[in-house]
C-alpha positions in Angstrom: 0.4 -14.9 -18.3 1.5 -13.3 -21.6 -0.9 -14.5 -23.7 -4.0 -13.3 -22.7 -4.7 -15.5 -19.7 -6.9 -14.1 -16.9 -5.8 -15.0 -13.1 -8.1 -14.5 -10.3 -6.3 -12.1 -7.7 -5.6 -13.6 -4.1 -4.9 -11.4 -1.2 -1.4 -10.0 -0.9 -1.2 -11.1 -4.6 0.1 -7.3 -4.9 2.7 -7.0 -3.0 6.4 -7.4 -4.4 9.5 -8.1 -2.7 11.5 -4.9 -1.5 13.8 -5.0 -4.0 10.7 -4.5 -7.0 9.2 -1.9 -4.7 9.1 1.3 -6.9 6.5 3.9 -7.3 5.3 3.9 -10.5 2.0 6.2 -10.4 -1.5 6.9 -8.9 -2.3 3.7 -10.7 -0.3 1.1 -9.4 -0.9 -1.1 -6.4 2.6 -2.9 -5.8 3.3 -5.1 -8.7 -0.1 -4.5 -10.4 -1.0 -2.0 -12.9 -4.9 -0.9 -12.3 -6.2 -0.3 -15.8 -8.3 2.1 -17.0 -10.8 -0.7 -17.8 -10.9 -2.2 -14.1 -11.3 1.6 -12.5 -14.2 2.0 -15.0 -15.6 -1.2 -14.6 -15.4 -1.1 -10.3 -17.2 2.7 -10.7 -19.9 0.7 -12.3 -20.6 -2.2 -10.8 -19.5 -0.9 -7.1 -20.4 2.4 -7.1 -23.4 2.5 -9.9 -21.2 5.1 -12.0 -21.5 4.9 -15.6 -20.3 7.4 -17.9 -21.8 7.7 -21.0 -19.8 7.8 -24.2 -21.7 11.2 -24.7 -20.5 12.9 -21.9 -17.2 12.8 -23.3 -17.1 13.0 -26.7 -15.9 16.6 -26.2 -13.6 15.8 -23.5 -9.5 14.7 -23.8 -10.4 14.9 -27.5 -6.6 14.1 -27.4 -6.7 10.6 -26.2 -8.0 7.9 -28.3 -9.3 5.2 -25.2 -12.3 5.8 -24.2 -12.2 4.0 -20.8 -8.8 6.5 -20.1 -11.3 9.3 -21.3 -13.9 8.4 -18.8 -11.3 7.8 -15.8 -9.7 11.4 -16.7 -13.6 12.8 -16.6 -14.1 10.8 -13.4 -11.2 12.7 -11.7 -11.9 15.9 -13.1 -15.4 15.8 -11.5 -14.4 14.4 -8.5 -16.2 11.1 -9.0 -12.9 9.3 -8.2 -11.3 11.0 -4.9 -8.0 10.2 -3.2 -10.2 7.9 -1.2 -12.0 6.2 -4.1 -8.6 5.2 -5.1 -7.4 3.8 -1.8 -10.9 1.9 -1.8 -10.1 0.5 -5.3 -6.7 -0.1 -3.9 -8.1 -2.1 -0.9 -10.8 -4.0 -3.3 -7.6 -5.4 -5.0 -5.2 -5.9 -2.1 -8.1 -7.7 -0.2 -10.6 -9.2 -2.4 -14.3 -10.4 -0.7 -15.7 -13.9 -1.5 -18.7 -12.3 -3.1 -16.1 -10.0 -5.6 -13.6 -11.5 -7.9 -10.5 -9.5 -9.5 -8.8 -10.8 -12.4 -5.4 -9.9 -13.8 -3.9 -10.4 -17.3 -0.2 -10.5 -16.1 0.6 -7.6 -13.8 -2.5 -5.6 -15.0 -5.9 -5.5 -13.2 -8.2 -5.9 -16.0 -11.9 -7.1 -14.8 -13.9 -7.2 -12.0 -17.3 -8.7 -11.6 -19.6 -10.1 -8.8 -20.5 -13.7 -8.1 -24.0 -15.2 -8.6 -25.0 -14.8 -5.2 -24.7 -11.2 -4.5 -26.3 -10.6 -8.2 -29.4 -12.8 -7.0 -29.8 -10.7 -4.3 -29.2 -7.2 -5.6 -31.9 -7.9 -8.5 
């Protein structure tokens, strides 16, 4: 998985055995890592959230990433609750048929709908 290889995510993929169950932040969903890219991406395509580049180009001027940017202006407009995690946490833990997760290693990296539910949302 360390070279750049995406891997569909199963359900219960997440979970670790007891001894690698740590807390590790907000972020993290048992041995996965939820990027910045995957939360932006699920806003989006779930959720119809896109932030524009503009609206924070005077934001967390600090922080080079834009996608950590976005996520940061996300929360601080309350766009992604406590319960918009959990749901982003659940989308991962138990993935639908018509939704696919992919990981690079132990990071969630990309998210994207199958052909089906595209056909029928256009």
């Amino acid at each position: 998985m360390r070279n750049n290889t995406l891997a569909l995510v199963l359900k219960n993929d997440w979970v670790t055995s007891p001894l690698d169950h740590t807390y590790n932040g907000k972020y993290t969903l048992g041995q996965f890592h939820l990027t910045d890219t995957f939360i932006v991406e699920y806003m989006k395509l779930i959720h119809g959230i896109e932030i524009p580049d503009s609206w924070i180009s005077s934001c967390f001027t600090n922080i080079s990433d834009t996608n950590t940017r976005k996520v940061m202006y996300m929360e601080g407009c309350g766009m992604l609750s406590k319960d918009t995690m959990n749901e982003i946490r659940n989308a991962v833990k138990f993935p639908t048929d018509d939704v696919k997760i992919y990981r690079n290693g132990k990071k969630i990296v990309k998210i994207k709908f199958m052909e089906d539910h595209n056909e029928t949302t256009n």
